[in-house]
C-alpha positions as CSV (number, residue, x, y, z in Angstrom):
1,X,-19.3,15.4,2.3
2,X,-15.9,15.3,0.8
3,X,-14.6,15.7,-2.8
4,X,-12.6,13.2,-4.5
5,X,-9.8,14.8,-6.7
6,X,-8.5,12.6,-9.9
7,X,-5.7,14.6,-10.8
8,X,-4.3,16.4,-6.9
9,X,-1.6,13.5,-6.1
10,X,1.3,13.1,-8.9
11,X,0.9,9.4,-8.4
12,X,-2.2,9.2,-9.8
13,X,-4.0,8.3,-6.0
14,X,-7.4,9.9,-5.1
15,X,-7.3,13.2,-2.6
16,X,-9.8,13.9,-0.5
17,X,-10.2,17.6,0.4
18,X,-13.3,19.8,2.3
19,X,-12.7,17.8,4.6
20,X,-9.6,15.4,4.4
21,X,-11.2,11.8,4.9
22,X,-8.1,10.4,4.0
23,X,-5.6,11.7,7.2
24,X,-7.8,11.0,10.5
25,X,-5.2,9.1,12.3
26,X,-6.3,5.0,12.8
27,X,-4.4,5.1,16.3
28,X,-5.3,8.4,18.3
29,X,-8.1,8.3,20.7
30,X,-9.4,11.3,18.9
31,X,-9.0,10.0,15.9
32,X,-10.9,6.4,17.1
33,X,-14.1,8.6,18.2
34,X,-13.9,10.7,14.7
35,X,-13.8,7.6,12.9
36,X,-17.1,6.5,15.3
37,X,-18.9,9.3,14.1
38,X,-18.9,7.3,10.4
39,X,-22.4,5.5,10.4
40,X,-24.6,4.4,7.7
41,X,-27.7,6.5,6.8
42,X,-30.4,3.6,7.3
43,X,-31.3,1.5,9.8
44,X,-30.5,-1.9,9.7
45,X,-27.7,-1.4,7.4
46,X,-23.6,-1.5,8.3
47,X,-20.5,-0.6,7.2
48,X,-18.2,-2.7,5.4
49,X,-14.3,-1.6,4.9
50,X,-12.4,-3.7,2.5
51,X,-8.5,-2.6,3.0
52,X,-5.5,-4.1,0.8
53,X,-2.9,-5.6,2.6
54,X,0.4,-4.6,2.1
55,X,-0.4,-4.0,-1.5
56,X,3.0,-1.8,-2.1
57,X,5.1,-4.6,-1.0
58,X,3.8,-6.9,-3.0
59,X,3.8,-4.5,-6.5
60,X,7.5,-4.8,-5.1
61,X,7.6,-7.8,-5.7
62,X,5.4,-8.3,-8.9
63,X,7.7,-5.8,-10.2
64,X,11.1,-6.4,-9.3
65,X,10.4,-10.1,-9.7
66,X,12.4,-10.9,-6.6
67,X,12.8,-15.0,-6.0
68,X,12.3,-14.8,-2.1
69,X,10.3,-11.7,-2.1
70,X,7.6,-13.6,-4.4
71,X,8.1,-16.9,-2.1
72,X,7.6,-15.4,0.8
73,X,3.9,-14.2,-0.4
74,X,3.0,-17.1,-2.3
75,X,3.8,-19.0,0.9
76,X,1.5,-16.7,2.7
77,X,4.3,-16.1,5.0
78,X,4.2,-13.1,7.2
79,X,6.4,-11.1,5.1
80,X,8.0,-8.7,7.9
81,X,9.0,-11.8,10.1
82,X,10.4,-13.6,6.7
83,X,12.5,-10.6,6.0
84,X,13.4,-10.5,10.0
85,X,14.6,-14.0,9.4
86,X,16.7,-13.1,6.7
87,X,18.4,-9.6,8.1
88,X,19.3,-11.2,11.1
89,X,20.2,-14.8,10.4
90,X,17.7,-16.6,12.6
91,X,14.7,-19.1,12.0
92,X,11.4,-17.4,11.5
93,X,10.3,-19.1,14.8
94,X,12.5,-17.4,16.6
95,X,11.8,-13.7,15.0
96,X,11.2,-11.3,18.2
97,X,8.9,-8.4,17.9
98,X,11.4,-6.0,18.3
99,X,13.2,-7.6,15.3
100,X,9.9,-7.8,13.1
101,X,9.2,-4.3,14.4
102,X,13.0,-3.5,12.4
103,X,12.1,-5.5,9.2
104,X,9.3,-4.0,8.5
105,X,10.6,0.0,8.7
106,X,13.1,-1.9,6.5
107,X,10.2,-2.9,3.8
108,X,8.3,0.0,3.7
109,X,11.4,2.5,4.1
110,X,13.6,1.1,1.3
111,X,10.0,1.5,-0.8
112,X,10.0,4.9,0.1
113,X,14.1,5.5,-1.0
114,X,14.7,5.8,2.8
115,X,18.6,6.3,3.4
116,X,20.7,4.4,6.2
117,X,20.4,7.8,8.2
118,X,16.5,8.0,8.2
119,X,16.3,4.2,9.4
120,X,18.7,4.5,12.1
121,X,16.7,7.6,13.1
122,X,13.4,5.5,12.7
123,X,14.1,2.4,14.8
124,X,16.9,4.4,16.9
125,X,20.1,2.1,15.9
126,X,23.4,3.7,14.7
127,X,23.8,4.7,11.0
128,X,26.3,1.9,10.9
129,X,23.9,-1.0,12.1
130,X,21.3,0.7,10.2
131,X,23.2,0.6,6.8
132,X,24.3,-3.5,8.1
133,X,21.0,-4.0,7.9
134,X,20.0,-2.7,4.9
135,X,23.0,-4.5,3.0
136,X,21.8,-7.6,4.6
137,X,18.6,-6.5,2.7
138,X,19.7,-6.6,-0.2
139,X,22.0,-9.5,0.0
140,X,18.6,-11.6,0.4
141,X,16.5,-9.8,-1.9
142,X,18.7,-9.0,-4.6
143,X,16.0,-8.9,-7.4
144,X,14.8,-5.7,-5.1
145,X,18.1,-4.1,-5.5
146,X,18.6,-4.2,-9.2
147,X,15.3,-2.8,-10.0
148,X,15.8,0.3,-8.3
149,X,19.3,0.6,-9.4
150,X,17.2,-0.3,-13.2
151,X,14.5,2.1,-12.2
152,X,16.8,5.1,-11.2
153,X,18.9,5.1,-14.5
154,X,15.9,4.5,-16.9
155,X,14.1,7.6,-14.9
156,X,17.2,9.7,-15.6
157,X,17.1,8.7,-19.7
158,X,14.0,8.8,-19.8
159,X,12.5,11.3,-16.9
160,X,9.6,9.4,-16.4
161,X,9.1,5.5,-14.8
162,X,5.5,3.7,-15.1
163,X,2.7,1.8,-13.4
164,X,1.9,-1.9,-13.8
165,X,-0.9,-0.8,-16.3
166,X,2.1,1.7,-18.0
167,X,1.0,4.8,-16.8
168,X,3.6,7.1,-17.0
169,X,4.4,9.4,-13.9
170,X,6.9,12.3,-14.9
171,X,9.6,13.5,-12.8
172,X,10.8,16.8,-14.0
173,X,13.8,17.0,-11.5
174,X,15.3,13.8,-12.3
175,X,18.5,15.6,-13.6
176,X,18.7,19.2,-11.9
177,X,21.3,20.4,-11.0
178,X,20.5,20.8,-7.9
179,X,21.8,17.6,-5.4
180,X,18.8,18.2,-3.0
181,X,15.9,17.9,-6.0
182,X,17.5,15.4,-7.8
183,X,17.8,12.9,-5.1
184,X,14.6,13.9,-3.9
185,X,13.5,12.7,-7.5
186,X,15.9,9.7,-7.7
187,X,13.4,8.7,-4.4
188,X,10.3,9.1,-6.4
189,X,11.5,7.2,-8.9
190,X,11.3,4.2,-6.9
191,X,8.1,4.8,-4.9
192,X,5.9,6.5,-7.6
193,X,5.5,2.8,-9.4
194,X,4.5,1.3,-6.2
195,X,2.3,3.8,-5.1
196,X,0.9,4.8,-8.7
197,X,0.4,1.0,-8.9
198,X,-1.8,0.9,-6.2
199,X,-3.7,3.3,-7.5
200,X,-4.0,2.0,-10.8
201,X,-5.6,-1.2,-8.7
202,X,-8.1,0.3,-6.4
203,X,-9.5,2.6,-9.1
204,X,-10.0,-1.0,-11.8
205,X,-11.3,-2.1,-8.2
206,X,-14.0,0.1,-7.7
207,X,-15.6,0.6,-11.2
208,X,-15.7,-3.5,-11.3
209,X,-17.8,-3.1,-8.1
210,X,-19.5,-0.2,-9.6
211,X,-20.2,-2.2,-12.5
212,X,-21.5,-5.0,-10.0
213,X,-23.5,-2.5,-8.0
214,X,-25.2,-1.1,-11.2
215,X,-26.2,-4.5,-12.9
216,X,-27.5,-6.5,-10.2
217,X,-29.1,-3.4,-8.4
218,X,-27.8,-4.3,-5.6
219,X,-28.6,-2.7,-1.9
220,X,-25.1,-1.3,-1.3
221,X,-23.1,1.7,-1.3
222,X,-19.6,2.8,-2.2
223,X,-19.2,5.9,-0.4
224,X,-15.0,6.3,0.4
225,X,-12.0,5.5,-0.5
226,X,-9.1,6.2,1.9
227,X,-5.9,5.4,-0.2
228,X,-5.5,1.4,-0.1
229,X,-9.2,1.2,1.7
230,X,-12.8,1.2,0.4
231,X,-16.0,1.5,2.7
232,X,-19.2,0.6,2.2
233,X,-22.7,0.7,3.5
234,X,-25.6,-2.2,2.7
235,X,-28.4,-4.2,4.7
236,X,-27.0,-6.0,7.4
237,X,-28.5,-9.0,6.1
238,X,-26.6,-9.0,3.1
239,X,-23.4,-8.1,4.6
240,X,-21.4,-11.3,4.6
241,X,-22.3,-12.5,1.4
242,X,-21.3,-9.2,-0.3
243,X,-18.5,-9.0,2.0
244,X,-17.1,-12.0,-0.2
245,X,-18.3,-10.7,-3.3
246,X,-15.9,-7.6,-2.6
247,X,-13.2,-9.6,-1.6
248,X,-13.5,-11.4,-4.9
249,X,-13.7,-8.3,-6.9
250,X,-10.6,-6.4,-5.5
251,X,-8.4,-10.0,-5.1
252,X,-9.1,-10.5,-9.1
253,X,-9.1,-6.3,-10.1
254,X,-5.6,-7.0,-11.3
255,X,-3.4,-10.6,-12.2
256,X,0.0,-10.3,-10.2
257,X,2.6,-12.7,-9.6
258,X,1.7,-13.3,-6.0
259,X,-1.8,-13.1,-4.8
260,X,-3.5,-9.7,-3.8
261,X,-5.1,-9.9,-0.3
262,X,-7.8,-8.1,1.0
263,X,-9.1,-8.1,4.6
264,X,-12.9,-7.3,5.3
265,X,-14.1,-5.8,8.3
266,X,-17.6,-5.2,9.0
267,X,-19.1,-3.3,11.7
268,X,-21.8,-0.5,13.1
269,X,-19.4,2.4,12.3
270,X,-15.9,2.9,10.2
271,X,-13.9,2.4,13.9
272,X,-15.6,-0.9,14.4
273,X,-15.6,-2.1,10.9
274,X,-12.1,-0.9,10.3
């Protein structure tokens, strides 16, 4: 059995610590036959994992209030190819893998305050393609680039930034004098509302389900939480009509302005369901 921790991760996420639930790898072989070993305790019963899609990305959005960042999800576009098509100049259609492979260390790096240095080193381009490509970003997704220039200035007035729900996360070495911390910091800055966000999200998730659990006694189990993911164990019986019921629950656990998507999996053990 694990233990939870509330108050571990400066974002505000969950830990999970004695053991670590939270880092067996999704794409090892070892880490496929670990993730095997997950089972529910009765017979009959399966696993359900619920997992948020790309939830950072589209706090991104919610929160910069980005014109074609927002389209591109309330289109239900896929939102790597979309950004693809705009780097590069070409039709969606025509978006190769290696190209959407490119947008999306774009996405997530540039969430993360990744420089034009860590991308080239990430996708294995030169510093000077890399940082053409990140303009190119930009150029397309302005509404992105003013809120973390926004984010970065309030964060040094202020030496905190917030959450969707206004939690505040501090960040102590916004100003130091030291380069190394500060930018450090200034990187924070843009991530921690994304990722404290998410947090915010999946924790109103889970005591709505709780709640739903509790007064219709129903035969299910909410047993993990791995960051952006939920499992669950129930009667096999019930599984696809609570299988919606948690979609339902964690779509509607907070109003953005794109939709929050949720994809179910259900299975004998966590690798199957996952």
């Amino acid at each position: 059995h694990t233990s939870f921790n509330q108050t571990v991760a400066s974002t505000g996420r969950l830990s999970s610590t004695k053991p670590n639930f939270q880092n067996i790898p999704i794409r090892t072989d070892t880490g496929k036959e670990i993730r095997k070993a997950f089972k529910p305790q009765n017979q009959g019963w399966k696993l359900i994992s619920a997992d948020y899609s790309q939830i950072e990305l589209r706090i991104m959005a919610h929160i910069s209030e980005d014109k074609n960042l927002i389209k591109a999800f309330n289109n239900n576009e896929d939102v790597h190819r979309s950004t693809a098509s705009q780097v590069f100049d070409i039709e969606i259609s025509k978006v190769t893998k290696d190209q959407r492979r490119k947008a999306k260390a774009i996405n997530f790096g540039l969430i993360y305050g990744m420089s034009a240095f860590g991308l080239a080193k990430q996708i294995d381009v030169s510093r000077t393609e890399a940082k053409q490509y990140i303009d190119g970003y930009f150029d397309n997704y302005p509404g992105v680039l003013q809120f973390m220039n926004e984010t970065k200035e309030k964060a040094k007035s202020q030496g905190y930034v917030e959450t969707v729900l206004g939690r505040r996360l501090y960040l102590p070495q916004i100003n130091s004098k030291n380069k190394m911390q500060q930018q450090h910091a200034l990187r924070t800055a843009i991530n921690a509302p994304m990722q404290g966000s998410s947090a915010d999200i999946i924790k109103k998730a889970m005591i709505d389900i709780q709640d739903w659990i509790d007064m219709e006694d129903h035969e299910i189990k909410m047993f993990m939480q791995v960051h952006d993911e939920l499992v669950f164990e129930l009667d096999a019986e019930k599984a696809d009509e609570y299988a919606n019921s948690l979609k339902l629950m964690m779509s509607n656990a907070l109003k953005l302005r794109i939709p929050l998507e949720v994809d179910i999996g259900i299975g004998s053990n966590w690798q199957e369901a996952h």
